[in-house]
C-alpha positions as a Markdown table, in Angstrom:
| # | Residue | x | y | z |
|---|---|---|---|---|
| 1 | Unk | 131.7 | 71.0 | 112.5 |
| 2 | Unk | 132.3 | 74.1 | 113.7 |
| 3 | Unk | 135.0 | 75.3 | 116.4 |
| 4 | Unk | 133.3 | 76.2 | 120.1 |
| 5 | Unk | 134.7 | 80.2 | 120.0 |
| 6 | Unk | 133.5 | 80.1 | 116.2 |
| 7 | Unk | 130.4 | 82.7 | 115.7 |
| 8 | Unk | 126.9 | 80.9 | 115.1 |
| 9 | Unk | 126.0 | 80.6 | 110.9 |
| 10 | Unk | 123.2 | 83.1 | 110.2 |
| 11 | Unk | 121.4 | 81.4 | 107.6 |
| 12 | Unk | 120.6 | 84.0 | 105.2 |
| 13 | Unk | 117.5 | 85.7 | 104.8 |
| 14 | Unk | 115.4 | 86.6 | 101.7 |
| 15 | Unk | 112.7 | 89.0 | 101.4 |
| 16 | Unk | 110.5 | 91.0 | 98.8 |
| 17 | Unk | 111.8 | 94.5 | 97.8 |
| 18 | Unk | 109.1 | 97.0 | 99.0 |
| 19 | Unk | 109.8 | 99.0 | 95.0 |
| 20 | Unk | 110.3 | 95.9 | 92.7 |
| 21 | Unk | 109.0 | 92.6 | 94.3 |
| 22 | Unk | 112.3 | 91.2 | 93.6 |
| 23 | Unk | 114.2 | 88.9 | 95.9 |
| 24 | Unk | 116.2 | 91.2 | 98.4 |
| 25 | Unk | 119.2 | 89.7 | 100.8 |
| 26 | Unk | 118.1 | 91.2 | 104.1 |
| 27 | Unk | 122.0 | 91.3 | 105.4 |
| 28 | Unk | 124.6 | 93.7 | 107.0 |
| 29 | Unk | 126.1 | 93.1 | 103.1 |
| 30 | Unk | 123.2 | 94.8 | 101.3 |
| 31 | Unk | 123.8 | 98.6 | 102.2 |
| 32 | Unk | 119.8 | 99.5 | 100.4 |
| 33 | Unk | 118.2 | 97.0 | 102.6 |
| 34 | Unk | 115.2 | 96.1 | 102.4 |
| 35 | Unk | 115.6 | 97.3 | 98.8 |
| 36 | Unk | 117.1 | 94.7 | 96.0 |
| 37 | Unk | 119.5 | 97.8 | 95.1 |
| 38 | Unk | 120.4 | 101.4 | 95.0 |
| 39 | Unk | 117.7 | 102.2 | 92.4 |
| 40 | Unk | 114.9 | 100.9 | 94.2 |
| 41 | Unk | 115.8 | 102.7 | 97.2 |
| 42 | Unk | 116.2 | 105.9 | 95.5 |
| 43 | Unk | 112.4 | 105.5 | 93.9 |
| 44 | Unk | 110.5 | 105.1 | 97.3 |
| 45 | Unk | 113.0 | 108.1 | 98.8 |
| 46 | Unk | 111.3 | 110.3 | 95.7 |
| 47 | Unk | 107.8 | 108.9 | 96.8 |
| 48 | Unk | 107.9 | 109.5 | 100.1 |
| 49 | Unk | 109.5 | 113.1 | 99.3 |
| 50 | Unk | 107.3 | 114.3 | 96.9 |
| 51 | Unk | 104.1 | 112.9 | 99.3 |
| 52 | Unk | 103.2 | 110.0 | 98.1 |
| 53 | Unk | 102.5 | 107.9 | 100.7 |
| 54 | Unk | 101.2 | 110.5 | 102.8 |
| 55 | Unk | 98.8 | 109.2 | 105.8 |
| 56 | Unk | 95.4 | 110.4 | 104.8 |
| 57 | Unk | 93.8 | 112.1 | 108.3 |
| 58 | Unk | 90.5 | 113.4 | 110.1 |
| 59 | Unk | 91.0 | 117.1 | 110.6 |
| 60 | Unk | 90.8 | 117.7 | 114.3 |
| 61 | Unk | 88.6 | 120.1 | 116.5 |
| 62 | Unk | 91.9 | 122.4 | 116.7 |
| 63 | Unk | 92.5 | 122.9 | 113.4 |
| 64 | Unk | 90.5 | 126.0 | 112.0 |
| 65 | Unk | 87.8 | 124.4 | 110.0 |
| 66 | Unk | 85.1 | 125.6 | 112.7 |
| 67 | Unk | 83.2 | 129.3 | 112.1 |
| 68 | Unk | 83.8 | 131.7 | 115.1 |
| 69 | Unk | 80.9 | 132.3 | 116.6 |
């Protein structure tokens, strides 16, 4: 049992790393959450650096592709 000024138990959570599908403690003690570990991290920082998961989009009507008339 546990003492009435005693902080609630968190129970702890697992998830899937986004980079590895690897089980991943999703806690204040795992610095590269929601990554399983630094290197994982560092892999999806490249993609999304070098434009790899870029958002595909519709050009809009602002956005030069119409001939002046």
């Amino acid at each position: 049992m546990t003492s009435p000024d005693a902080p609630p138990l968190i129970p702890e959570k697992w998830v899937t790393c986004p980079q590895c599908g690897g089980p991943s403690l999703y806690a204040a003690s795992n610095k590269f959450r929601p990554f399983c570990c630094e290197r994982c991290k560092q892999i999806d920082l490249g993609a999304w650096a070098s434009e790899q998961f870029a958002v595909p989009a519709q050009p809009g009507p602002d956005d030069g592709l119409s001939q002046a008339h």
